[in-house]
C-alpha positions in Angstrom: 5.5 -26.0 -15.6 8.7 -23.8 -16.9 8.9 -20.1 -15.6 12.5 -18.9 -15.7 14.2 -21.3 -16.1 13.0 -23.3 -13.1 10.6 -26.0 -13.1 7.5 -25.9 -11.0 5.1 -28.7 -10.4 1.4 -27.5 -10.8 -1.4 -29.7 -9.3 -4.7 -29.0 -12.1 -8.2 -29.9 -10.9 -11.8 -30.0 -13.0 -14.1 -28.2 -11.6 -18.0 -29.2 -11.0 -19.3 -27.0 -13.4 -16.6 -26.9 -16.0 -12.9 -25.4 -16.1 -9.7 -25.9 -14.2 -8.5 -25.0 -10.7 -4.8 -25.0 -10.9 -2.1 -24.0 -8.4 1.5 -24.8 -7.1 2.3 -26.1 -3.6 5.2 -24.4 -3.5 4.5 -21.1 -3.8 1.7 -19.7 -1.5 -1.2 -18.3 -2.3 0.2 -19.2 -6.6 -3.9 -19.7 -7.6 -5.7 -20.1 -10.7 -9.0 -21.3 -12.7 -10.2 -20.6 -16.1 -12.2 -22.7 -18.4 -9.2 -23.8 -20.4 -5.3 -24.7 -19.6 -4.3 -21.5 -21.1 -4.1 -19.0 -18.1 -1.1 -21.4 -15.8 1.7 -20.6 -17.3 0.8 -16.6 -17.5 -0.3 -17.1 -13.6 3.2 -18.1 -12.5 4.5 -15.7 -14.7 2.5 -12.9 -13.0 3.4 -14.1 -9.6 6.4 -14.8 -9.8 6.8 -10.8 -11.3 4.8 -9.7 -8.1 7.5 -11.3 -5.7 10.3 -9.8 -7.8 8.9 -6.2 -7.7 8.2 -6.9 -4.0 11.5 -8.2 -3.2 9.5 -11.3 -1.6 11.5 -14.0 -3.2 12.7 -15.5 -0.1 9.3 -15.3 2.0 6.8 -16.8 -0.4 8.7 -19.8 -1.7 8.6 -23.0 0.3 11.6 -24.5 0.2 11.1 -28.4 -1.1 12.2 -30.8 1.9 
């Protein structure tokens, strides 16, 4: 997934009853479900625009080893 510029790797999974549970490992607490592929590229979005009105950058990412 592309937000910014900057590649993120999303892990998607089907859920029991129908939809998606996506999120990213590297950003904490970066969740999402909907019953189509639609909403994952407007959830990073969102997120990523909480950290930057937060000035949280730094404390939410996980750095990749």
């Amino acid at each position: 997934m592309v937000a910014g510029g900057v590649f993120y790797a999303v892990i998607l999974e089907r859920e029991e009853d129908g939809g998606y549970h996506a999120f990213y490992p590297i950003l904490k607490g970066c969740h999402t479900q909907g019953n189509t592929l639609a909403n994952v590229r407007e959830a990073i979005e969102a997120y990523l625009d909480s950290l930057r009105g937060h000035d949280e950058h730094a404390n939410r990412i996980i750095p990749a080893d």
